[in-house]
C-alpha positions in Angstrom: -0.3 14.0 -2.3 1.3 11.2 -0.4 0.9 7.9 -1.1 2.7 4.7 0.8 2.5 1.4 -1.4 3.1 -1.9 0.4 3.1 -5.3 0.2 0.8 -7.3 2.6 2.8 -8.1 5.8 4.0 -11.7 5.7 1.7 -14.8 5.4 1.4 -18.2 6.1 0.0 -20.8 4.2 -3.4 -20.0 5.9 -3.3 -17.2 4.8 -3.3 -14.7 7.6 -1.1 -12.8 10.0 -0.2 -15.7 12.3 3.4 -15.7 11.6 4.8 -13.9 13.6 6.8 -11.4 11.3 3.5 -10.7 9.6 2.1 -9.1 12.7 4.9 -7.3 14.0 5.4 -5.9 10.6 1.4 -4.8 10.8 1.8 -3.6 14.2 4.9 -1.6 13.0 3.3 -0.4 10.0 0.1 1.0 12.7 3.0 2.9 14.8 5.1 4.1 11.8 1.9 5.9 9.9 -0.6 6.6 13.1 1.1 10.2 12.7 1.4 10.5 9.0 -2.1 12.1 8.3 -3.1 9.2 6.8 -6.5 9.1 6.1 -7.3 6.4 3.0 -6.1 3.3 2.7 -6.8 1.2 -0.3 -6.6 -2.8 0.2 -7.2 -6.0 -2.1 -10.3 -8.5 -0.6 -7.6 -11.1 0.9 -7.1 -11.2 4.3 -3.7 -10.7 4.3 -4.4 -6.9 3.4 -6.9 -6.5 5.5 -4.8 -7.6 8.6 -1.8 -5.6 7.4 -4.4 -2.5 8.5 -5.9 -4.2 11.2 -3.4 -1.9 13.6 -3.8 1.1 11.9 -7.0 1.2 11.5 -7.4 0.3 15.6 -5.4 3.4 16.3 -7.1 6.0 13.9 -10.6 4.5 14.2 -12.7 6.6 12.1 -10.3 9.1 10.8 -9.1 6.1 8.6 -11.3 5.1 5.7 -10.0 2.1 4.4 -12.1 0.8 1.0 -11.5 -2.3 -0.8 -10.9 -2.9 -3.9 -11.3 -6.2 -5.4 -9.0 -8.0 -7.7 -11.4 -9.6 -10.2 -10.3 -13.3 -11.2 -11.2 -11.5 -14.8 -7.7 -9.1 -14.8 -4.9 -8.9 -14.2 -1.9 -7.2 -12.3 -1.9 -4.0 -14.6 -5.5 -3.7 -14.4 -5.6 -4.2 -10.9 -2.6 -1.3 -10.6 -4.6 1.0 -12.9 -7.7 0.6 -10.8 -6.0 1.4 -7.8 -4.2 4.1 -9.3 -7.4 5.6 -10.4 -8.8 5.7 -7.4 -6.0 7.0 -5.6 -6.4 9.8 -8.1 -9.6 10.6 -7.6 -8.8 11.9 -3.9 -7.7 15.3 -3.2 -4.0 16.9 -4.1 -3.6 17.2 -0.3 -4.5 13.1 0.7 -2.1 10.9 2.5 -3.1 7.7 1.3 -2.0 4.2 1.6 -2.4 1.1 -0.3 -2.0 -2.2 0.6 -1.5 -4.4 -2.1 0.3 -8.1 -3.4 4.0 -8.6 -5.2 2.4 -8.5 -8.4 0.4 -5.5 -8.0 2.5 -2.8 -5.8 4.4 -2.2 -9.0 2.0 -1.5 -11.3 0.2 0.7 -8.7 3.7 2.9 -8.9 3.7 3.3 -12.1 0.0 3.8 -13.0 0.6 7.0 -10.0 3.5 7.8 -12.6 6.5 6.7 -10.0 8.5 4.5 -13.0 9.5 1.0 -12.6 10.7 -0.6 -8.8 13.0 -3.7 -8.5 10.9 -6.9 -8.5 9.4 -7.8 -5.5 10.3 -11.6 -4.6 8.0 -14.7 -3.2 9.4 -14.1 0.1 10.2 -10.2 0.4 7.8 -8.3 2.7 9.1 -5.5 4.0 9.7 -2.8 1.0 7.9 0.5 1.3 7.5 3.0 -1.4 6.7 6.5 -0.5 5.0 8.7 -3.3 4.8 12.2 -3.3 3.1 13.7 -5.8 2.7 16.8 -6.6 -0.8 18.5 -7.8 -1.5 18.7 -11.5 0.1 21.3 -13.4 3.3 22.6 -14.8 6.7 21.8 -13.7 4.2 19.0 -12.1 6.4 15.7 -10.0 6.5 12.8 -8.9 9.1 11.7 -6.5 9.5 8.0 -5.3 11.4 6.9 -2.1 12.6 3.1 -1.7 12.1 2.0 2.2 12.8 -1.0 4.1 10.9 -1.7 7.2 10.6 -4.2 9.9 12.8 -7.2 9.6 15.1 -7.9 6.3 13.4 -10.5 4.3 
């Protein structure tokens, strides 16, 4: 399995992808993974997320399921992480998955997949991208976790 875990692109205080960076980050995300074999995306209720696959989504149209998953004012970031992970999970050994996700929950996410601890993600950092690969369940079974940058430095 593959799985790409990202922060939302960047926001403004409305919320949204009006800033500029925000939407060329979301259009470069669309350009980066339109080949990938991406065919799940996971995403919080906030529109930020949802914009950050706006592109994407417009360029694989059906092949891209995207499904939300709520962040309950009841939990927290961990629980959030472990729900996502769970899900994630639950899709075949072969998915290329992405989830789209906040500063406080891309780390848990990682390590609920089992892809150990990531460098804090500050208020105004938008453009890491972690890259998952995940083997299938088993012996000798691994879990490797690449460290990206993309779009411009923040």
């Amino acid at each position: 399995m593959i799985v790409f875990v990202l922060r939302h692109a960047d926001r403004t205080e409305a919320d949204d992808l009006k800033h500029p960076e925000g939407t060329e980050r979301a259009e470069l995300l669309g350009r980066m993974l339109a080949d990938s074999g991406l065919s799940v995306a996971f995403r919080s209720q906030y529109v930020r997320a949802e914009k950050t696959l706006a592109r994407l989504k417009e360029q694989l149209g059906n092949a891209l399921k995207v499904r939300t998953i709520s962040f309950l004012d009841t939990e927290d970031a961990e629980a959030y992480g472990r729900r996502v992970a769970d899900a994630v999970k639950a899709l075949p050994a072969t998915a290329v998955v992405a989830v789209v996700g906040h500063s406080d929950t891309v780390e848990p996410t990682i390590r609920s997949l089992g892809g150990g601890s990531i460098p804090e993600i500050k208020p105004h950092e938008f453009d890491k991208l972690f890259v998952l690969f995940i083997d299938p369940p088993g012996p000798g079974a691994k879990i490797s976790t690449l460290r990206l940058r993309y779009g411009a430095a923040t």
